[in-house]
KOLBABA-217067 format. One record per residue: residue number from 1; x, y, z of N, C-alpha, C, O in turn. Coordinates in pm, whole numbers, plus 50000, padded with zeros to 5 digits. Example, Ala and Ser with C-alpha at 12.3 -4.5 7.8 and 13.67 -1.06 7.14 Angstrom:
<recs>
{rec 1; {51319; 49431; 50780}; {51230; 49550; 50780}; {51320; 49670; 50780}; {51424; 49668; 50846}} {rec 2; {51285; 49775; 50708}; {51367; 49894; 50714}; {51290; 50003; 50787}; {51341; 50114; 50804}} 
</recs>
This chain:
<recs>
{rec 1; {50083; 49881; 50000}; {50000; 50000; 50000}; {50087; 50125; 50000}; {50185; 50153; 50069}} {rec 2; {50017; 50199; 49892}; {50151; 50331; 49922}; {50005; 50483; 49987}; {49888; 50503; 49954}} {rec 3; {50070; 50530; 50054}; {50009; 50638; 50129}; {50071; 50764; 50077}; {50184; 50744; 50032}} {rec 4; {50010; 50941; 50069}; {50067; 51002; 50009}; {49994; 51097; 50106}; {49873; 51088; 50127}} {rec 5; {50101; 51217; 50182}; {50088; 51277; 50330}; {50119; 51384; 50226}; {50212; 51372; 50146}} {rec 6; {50014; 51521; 50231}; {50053; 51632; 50174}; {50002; 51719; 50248}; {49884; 51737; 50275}} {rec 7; {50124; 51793; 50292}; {50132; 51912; 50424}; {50229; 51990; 50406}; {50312; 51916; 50353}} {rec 8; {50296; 52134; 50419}; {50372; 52190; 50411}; {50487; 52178; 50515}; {50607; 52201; 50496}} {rec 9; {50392; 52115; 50691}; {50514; 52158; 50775}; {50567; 51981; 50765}; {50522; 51882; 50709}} {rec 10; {50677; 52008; 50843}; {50787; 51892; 50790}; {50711; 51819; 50962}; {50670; 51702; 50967}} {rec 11; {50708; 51878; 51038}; {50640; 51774; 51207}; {50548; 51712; 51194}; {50530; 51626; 51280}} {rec 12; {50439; 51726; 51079}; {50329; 51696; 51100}; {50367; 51583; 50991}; {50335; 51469; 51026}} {rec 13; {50426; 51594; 50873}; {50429; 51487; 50808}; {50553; 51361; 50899}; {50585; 51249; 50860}} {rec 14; {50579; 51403; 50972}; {50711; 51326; 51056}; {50599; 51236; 51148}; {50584; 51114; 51147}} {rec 15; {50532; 51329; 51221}; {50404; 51239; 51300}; {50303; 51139; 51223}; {50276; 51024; 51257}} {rec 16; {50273; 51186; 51152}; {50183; 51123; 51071}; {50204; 50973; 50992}; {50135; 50871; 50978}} {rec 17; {50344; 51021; 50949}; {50440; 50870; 50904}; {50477; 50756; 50966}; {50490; 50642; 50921}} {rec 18; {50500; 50820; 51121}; {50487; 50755; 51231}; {50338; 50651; 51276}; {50349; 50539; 51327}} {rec 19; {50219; 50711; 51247}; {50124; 50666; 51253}; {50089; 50567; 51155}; {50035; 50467; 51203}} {rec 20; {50102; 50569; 51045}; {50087; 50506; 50908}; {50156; 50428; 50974}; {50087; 50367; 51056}} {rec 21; {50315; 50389; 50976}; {50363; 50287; 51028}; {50345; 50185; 51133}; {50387; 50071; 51151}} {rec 22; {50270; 50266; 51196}; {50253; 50179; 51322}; {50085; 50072; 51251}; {50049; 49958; 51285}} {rec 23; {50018; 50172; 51147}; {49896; 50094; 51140}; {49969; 50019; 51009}; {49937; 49903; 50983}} {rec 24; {50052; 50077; 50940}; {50038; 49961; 50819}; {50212; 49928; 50786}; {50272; 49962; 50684}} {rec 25; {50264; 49859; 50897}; {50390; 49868; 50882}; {50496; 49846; 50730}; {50600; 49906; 50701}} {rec 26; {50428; 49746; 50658}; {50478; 49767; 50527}; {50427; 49879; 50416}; {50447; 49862; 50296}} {rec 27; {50380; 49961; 50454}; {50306; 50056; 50365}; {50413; 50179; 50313}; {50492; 50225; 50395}} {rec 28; {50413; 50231; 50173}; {50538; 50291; 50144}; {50474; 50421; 50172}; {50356; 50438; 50142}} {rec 29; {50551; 50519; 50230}; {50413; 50699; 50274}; {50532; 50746; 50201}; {50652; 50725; 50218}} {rec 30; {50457; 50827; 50101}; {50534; 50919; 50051}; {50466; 51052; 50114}; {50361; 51066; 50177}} {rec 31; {50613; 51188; 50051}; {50487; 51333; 50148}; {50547; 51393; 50034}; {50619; 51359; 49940}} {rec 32; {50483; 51508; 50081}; {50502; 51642; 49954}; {50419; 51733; 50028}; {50316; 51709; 50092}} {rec 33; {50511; 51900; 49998}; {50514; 51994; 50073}; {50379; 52084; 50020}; {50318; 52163; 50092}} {rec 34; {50357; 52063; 49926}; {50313; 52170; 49834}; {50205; 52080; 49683}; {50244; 51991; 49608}} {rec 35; {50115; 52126; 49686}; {49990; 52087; 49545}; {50137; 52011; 49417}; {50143; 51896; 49373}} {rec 36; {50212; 52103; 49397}; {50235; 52083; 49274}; {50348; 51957; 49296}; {50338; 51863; 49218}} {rec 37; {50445; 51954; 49391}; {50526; 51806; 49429}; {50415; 51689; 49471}; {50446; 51570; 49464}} {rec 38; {50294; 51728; 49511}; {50190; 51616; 49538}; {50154; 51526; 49393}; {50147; 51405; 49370}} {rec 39; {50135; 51651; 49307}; {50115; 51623; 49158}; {50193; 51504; 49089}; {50148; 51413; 49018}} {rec 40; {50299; 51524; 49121}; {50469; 51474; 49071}; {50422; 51310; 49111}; {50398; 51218; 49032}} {rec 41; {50419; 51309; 49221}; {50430; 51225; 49306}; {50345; 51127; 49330}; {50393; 51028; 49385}} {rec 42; {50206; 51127; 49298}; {50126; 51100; 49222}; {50110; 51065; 49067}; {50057; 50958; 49037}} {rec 43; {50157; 51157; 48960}; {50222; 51071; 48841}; {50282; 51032; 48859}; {50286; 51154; 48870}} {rec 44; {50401; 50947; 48893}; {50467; 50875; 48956}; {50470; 50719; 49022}; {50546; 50622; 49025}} {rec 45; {50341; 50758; 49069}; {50298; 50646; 49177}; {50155; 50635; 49181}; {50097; 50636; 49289}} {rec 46; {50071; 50622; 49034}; {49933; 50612; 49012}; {49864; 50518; 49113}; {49751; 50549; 49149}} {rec 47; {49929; 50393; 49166}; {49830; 50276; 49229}; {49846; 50374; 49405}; {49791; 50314; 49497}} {rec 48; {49915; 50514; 49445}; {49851; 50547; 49552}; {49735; 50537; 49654}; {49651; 50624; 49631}} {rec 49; {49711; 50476; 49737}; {49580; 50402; 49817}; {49503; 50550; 49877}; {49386; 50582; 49863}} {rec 50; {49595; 50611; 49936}; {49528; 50698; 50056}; {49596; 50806; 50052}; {49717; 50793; 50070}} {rec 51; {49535; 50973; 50023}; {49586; 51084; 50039}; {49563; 51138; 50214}; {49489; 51126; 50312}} {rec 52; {49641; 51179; 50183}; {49620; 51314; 50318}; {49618; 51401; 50301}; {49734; 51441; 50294}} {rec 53; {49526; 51504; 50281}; {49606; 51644; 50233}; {49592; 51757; 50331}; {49517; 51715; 50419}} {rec 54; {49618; 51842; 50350}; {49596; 51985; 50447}; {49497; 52066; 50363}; {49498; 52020; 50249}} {rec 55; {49415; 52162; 50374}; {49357; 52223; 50334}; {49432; 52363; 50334}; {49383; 52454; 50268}} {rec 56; {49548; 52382; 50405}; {49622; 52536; 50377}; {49764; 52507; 50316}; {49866; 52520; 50384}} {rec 57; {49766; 52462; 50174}; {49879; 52469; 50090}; {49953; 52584; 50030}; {49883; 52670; 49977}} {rec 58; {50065; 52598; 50029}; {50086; 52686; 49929}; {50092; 52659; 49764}; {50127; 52567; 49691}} {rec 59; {50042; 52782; 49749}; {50031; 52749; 49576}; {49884; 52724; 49517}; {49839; 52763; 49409}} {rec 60; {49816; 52646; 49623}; {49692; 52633; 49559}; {49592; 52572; 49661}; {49641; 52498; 49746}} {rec 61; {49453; 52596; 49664}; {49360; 52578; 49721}; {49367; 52426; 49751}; {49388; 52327; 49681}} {rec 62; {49334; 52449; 49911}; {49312; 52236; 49966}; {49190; 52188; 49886}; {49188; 52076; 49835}} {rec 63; {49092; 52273; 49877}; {48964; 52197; 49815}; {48971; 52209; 49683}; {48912; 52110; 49641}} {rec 64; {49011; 52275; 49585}; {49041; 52280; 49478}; {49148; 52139; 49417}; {49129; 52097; 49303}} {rec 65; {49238; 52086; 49492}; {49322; 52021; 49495}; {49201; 51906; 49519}; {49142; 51856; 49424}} {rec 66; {49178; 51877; 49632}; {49087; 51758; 49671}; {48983; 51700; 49614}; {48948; 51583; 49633}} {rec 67; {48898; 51830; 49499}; {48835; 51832; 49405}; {48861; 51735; 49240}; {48778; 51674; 49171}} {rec 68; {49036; 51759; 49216}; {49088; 51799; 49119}; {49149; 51598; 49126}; {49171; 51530; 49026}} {rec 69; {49164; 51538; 49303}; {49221; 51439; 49285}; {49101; 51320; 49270}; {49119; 51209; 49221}} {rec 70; {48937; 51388; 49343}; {48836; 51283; 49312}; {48823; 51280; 49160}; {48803; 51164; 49121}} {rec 71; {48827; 51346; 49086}; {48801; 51364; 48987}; {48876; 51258; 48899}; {48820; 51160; 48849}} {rec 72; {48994; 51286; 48888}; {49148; 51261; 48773}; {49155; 51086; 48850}; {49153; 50986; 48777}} {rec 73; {49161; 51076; 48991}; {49212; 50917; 49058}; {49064; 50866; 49142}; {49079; 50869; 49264}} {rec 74; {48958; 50830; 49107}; {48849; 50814; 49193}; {48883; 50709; 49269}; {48841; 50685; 49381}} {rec 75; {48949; 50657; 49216}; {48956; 50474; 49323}; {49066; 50532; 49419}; {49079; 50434; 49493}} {rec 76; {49161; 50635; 49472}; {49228; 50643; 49536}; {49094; 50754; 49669}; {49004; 50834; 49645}} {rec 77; {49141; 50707; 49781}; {49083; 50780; 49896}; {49163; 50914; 49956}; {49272; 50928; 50012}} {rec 78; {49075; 50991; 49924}; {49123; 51145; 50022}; {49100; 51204; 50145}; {48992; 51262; 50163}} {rec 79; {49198; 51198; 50246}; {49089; 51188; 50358}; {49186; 51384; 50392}; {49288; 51400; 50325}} {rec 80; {49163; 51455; 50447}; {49118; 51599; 50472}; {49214; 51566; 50627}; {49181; 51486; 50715}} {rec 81; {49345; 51657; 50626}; {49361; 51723; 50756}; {49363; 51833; 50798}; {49413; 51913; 50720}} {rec 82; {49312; 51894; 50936}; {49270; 52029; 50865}; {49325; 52132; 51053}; {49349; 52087; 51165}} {rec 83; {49325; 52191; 51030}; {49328; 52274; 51166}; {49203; 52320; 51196}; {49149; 52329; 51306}} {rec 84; {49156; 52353; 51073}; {48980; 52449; 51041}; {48909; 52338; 51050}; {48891; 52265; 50953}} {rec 85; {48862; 52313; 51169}; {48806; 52186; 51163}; {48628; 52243; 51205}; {48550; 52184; 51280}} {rec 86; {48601; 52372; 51129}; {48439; 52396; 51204}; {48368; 52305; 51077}; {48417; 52248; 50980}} {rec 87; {48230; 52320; 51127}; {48153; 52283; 51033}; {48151; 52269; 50891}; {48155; 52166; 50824}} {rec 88; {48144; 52434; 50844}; {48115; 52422; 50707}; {48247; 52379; 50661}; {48233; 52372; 50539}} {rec 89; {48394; 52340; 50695}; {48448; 52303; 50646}; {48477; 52150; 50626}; {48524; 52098; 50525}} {rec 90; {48432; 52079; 50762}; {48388; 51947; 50722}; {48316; 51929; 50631}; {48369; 51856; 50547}} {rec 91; {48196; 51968; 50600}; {48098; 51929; 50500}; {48144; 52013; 50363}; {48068; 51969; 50276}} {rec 92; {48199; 52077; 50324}; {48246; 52089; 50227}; {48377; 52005; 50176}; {48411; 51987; 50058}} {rec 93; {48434; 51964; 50278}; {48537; 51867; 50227}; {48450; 51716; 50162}; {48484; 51655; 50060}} {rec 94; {48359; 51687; 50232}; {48282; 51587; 50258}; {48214; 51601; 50093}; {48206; 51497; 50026}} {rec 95; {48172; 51722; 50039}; {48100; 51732; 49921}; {48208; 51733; 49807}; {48193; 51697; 49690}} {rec 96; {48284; 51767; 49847}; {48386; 51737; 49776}; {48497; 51614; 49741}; {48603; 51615; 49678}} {rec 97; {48424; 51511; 49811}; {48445; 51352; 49777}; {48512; 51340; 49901}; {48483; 51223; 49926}} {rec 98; {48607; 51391; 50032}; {48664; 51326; 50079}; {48619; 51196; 50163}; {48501; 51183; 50198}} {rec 99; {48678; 51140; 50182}; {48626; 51006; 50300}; {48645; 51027; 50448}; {48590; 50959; 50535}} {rec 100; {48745; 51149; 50475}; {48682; 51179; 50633}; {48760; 51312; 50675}; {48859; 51347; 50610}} {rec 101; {48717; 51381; 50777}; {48815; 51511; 50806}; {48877; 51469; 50932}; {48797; 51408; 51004}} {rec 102; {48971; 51480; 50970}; {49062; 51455; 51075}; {49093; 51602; 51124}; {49151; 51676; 51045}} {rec 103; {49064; 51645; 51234}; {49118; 51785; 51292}; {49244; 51775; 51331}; {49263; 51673; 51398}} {rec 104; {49395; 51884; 51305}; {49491; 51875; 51318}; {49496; 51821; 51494}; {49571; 51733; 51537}} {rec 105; {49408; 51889; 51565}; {49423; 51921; 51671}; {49403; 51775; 51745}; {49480; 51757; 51839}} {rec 106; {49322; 51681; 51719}; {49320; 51511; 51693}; {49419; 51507; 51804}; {49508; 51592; 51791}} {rec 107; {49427; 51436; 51902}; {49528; 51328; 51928}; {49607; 51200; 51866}; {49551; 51154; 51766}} {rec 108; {49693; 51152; 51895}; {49740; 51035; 51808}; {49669; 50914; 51840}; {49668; 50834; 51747}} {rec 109; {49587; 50861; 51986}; {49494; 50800; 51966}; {49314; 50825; 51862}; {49226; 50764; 51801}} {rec 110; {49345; 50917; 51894}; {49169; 50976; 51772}; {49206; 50955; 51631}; {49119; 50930; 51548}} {rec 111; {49406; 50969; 51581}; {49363; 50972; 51435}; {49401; 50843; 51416}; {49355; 50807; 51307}} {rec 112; {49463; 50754; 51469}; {49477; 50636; 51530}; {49365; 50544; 51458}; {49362; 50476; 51355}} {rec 113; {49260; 50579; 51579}; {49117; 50560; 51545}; {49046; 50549; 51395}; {48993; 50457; 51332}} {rec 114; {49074; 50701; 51366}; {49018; 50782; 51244}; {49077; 50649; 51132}; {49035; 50550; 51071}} {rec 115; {49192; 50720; 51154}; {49241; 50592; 51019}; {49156; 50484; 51011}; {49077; 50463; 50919}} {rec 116; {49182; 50391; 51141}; {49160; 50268; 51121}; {48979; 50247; 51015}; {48934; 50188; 50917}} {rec 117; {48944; 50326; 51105}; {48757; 50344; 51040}; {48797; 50331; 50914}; {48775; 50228; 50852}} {rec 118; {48875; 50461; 50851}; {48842; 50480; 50706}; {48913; 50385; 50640}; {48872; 50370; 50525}} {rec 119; {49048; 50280; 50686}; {49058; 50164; 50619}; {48989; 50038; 50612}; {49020; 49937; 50549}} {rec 120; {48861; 50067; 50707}; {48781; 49970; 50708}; {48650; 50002; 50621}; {48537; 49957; 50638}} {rec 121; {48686; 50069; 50546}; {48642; 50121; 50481}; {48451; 50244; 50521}; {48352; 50259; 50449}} {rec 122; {48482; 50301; 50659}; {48390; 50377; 50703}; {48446; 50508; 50717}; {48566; 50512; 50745}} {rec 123; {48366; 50650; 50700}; {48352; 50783; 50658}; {48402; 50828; 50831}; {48346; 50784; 50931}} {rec 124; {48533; 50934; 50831}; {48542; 50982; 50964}; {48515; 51126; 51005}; {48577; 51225; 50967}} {rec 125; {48408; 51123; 51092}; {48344; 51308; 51107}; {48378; 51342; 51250}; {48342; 51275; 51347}} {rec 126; {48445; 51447; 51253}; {48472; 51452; 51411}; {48344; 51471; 51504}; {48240; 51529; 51469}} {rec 127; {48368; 51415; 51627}; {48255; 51388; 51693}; {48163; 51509; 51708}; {48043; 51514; 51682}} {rec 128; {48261; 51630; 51769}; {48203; 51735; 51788}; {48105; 51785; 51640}; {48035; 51886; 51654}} {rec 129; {48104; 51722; 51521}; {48059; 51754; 51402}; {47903; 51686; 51403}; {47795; 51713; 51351}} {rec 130; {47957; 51580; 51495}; {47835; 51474; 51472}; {47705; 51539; 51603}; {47583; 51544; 51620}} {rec 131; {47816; 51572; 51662}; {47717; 51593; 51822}; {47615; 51752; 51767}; {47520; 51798; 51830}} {rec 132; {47656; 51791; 51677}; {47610; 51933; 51662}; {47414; 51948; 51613}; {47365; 51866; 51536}} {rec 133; {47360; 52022; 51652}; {47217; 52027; 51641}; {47148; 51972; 51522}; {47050; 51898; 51510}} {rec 134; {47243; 52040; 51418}; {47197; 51999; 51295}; {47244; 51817; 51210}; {47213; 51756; 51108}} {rec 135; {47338; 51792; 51339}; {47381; 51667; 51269}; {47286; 51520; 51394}; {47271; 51398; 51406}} {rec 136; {47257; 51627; 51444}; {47182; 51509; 51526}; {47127; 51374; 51490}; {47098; 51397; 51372}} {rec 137; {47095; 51252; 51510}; {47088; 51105; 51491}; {46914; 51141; 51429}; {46837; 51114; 51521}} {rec 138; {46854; 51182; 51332}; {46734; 51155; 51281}; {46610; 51057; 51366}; {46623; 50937; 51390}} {rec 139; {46529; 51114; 51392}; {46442; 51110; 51475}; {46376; 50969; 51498}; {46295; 50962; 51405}} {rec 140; {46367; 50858; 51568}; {46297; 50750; 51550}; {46410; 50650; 51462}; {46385; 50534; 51431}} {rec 141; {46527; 50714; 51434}; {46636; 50611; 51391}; {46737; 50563; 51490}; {46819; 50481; 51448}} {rec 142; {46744; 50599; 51607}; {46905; 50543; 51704}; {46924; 50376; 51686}; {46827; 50301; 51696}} {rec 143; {47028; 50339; 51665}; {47064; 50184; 51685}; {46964; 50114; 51555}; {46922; 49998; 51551}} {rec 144; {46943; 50215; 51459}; {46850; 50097; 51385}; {46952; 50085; 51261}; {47025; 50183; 51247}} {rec 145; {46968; 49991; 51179}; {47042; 49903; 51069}; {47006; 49946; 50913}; {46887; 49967; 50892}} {rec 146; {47080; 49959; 50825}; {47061; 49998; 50710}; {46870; 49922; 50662}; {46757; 49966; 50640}} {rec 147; {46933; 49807; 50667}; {46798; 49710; 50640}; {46658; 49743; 50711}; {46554; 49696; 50665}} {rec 148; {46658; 49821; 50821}; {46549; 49844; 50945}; {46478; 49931; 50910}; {46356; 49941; 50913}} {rec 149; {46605; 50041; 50852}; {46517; 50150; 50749}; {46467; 50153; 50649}; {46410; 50254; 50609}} {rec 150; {46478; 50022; 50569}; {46403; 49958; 50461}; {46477; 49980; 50330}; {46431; 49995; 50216}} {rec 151; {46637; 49978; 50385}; {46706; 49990; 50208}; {46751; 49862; 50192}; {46770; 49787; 50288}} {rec 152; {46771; 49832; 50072}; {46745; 49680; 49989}; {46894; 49662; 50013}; {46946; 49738; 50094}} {rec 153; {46959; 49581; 49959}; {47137; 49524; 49941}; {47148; 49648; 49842}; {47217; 49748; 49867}} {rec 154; {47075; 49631; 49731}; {47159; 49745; 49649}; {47201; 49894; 49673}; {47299; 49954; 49628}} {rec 155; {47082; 49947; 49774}; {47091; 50044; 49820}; {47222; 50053; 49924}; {47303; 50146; 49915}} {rec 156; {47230; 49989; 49985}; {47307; 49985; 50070}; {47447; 49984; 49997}; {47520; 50084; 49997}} {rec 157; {47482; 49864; 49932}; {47588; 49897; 49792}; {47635; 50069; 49773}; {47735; 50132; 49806}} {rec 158; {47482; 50111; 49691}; {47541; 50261; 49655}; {47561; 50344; 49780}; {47615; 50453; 49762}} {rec 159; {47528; 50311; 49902}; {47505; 50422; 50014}; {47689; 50394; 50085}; {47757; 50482; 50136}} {rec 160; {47728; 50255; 50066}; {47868; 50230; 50141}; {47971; 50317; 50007}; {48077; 50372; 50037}} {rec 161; {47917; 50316; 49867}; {48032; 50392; 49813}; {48020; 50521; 49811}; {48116; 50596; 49797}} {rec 162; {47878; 50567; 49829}; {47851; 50716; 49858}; {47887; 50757; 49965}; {47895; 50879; 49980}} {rec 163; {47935; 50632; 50115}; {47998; 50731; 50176}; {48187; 50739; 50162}; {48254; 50803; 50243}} {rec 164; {48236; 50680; 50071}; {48364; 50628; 50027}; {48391; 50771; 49927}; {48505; 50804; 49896}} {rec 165; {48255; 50857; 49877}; {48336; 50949; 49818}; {48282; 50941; 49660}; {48306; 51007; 49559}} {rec 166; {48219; 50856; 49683}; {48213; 50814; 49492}; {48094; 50887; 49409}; {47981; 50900; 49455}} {rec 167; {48133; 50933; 49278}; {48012; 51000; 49218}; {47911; 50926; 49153}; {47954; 50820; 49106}} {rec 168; {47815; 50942; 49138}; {47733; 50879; 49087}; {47758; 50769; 48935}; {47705; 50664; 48902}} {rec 169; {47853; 50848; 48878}; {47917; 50776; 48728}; {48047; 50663; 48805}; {48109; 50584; 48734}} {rec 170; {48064; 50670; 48907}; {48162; 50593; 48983}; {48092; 50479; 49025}; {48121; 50360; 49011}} {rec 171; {47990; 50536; 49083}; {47896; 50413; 49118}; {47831; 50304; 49067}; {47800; 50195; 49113}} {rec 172; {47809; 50389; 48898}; {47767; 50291; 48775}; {47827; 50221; 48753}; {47778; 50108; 48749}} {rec 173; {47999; 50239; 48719}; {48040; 50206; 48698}; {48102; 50017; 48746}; {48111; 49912; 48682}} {rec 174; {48135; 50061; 48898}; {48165; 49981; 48978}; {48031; 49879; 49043}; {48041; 49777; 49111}} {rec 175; {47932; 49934; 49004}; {47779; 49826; 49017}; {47792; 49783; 48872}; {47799; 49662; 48849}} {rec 176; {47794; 49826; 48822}; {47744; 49790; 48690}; {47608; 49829; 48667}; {47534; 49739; 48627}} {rec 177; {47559; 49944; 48683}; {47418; 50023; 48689}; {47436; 50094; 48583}; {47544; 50118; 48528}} {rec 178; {47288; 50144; 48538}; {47227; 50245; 48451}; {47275; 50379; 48523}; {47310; 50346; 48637}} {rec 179; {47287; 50483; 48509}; {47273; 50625; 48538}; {47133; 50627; 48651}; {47128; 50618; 48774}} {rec 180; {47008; 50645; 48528}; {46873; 50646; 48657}; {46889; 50573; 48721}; {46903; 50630; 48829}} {rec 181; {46905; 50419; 48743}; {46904; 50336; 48861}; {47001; 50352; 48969}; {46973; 50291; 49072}} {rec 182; {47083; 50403; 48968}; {47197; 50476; 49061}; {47097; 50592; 49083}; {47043; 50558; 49188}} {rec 183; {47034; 50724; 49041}; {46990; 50815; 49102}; {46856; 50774; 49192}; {46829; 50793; 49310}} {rec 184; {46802; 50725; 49111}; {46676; 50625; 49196}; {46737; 50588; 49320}; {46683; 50628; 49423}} {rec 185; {46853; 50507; 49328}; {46863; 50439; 49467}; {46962; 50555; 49591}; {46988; 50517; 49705}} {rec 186; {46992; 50651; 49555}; {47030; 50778; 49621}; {46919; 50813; 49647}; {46874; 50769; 49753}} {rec 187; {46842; 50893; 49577}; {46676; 50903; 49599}; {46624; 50884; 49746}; {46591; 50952; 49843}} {rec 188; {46638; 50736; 49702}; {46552; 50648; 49834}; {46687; 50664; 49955}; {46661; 50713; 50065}} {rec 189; {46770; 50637; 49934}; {46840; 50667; 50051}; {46875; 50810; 50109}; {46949; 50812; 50207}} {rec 190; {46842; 50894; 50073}; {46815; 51023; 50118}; {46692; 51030; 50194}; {46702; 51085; 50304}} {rec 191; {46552; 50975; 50152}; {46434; 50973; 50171}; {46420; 50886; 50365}; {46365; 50908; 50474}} {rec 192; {46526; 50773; 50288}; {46543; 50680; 50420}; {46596; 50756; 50547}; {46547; 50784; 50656}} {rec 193; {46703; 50776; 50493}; {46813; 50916; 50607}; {46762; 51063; 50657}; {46810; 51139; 50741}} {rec 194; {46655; 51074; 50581}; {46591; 51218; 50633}; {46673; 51358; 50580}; {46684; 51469; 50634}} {rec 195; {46728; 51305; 50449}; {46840; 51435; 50437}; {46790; 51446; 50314}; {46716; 51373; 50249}} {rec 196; {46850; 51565; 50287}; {46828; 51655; 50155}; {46932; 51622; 50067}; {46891; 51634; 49951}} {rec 197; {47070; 51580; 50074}; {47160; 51574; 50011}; {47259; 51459; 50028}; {47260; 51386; 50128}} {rec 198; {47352; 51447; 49915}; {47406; 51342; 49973}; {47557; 51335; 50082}; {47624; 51233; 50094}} {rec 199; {47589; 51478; 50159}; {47637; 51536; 50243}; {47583; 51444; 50345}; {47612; 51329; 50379}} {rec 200; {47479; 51547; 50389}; {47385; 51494; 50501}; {47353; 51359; 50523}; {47348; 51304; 50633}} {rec 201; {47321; 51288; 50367}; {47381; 51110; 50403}; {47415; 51069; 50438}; {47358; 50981; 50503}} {rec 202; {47570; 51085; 50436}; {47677; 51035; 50503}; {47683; 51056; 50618}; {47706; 50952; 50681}} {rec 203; {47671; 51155; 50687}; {47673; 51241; 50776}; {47554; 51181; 50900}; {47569; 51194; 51021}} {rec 204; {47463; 51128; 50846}; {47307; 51031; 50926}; {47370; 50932; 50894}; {47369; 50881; 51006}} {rec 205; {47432; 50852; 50825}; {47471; 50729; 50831}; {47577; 50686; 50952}; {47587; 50582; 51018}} {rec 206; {47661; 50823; 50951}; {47831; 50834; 51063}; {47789; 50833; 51170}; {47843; 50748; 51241}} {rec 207; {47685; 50913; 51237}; {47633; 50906; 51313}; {47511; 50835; 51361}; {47439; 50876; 51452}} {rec 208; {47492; 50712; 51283}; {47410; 50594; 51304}; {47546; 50484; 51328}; {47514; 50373; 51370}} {rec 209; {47666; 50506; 51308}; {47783; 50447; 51349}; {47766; 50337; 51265}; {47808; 50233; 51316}} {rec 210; {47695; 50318; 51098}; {47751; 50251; 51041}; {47823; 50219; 50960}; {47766; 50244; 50854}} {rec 211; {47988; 50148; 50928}; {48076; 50086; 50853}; {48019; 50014; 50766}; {47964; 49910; 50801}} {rec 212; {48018; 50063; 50601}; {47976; 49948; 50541}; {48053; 49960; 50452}; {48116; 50063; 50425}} {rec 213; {48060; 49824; 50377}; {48193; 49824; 50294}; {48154; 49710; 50158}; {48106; 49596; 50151}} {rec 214; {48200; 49805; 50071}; {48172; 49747; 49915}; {48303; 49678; 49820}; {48281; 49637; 49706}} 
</recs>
């Protein structure tokens, strides 16, 4: 597995490498200071598993960048480290394909944690994100199961890669679905989740604490 840590300061990628190692001891972490050595480094090393990126680069925008890598590498995972860890910046990372935001401010047991989730292939929102009014557990749902809420296997399918980050043409792809039958089954899982979007999906799913994996 190769890992790819993109941060400007040199401590944080020193810590971080440290962590990777300890969870995936043969795993190769490459880092890069800056958007455009991330670039490099990345052509380079296309089968990359897992980004990290900072959201305050020089040279060029974190979400613009994070945007630019769901797009060009979809099968690779971006997960968001951030200092700006309020709201609207979680959920904009989140709309912007990542698979989880990690606050700089994290302990090494929390990102510890964090990791492990998102290699198990589940979405990581900091708690304080989850605990917040608007992210609250949907009403008449606590402890209840994808299936309880009445979504089928397939649904569930598109709902574990929708929270992995994936676009809808990603989803076709990798089901082997029509276009409408992928929007149809977002649809219903929005309908199921009580959300308007597929943000807020993820987001009622994280905080229904379920891992699902495609």
């Amino acid at each position: 597995m190769k890992i790819l840590i993109i941060d400007d300061h040199a401590l944080i990628r020193e810590a971080l490498r440290g962590v990777f190692k300890e969870l995936k001891p043969d795993a190769v972490v490459l880092e890069a200071s800056d958007a455009a050595q991330a670039l490099q480094l990345i052509a380079t090393h296309p089968d990359t598993a897992m980004v990290l990126i900072d959201l305050s680069l020089p040279g060029r925008d974190g979400f613009e960048l994070l945007s630019a890598l769901r797009r060009d590498h979809p099968a690779m995972s971006v997960v968001v480290l951030s200092g700006f860890a309020d709201r609207a910046n979680v959920r904009r990372a989140l709309d912007h394909g990542a698979l989880g935001f990690i606050p700089k401010s994290a302990s090494r047991e929390v990102m510890i944690s964090a990791l492990n989730l998102m290699f198990s292939g589940g979405v990581y929102i900091p708690p304080e994100i989850l605990a917040a009014p608007q992210a609250a557990t949907p009403i008449g749902m606590p402890g209840k199961s994808p299936a309880e809420l009445g979504l089928t296997d397939r649904q569930i399918d598109v709902l574990a890669l929708m929270m992995q980050g994936k676009s809808n043409k990603a989803i076709c792809r990798q089901l082997d679905l029509a276009e409408p039958t992928v929007k149809n089954h977002v649809t219903a899982i929005l309908k199921a989740l009580h959300a308007s979007n597929r943000t807020e999906a993820v987001i009622a799913a994280s905080a229904l604490g379920w891992v699902l994996q495609r």
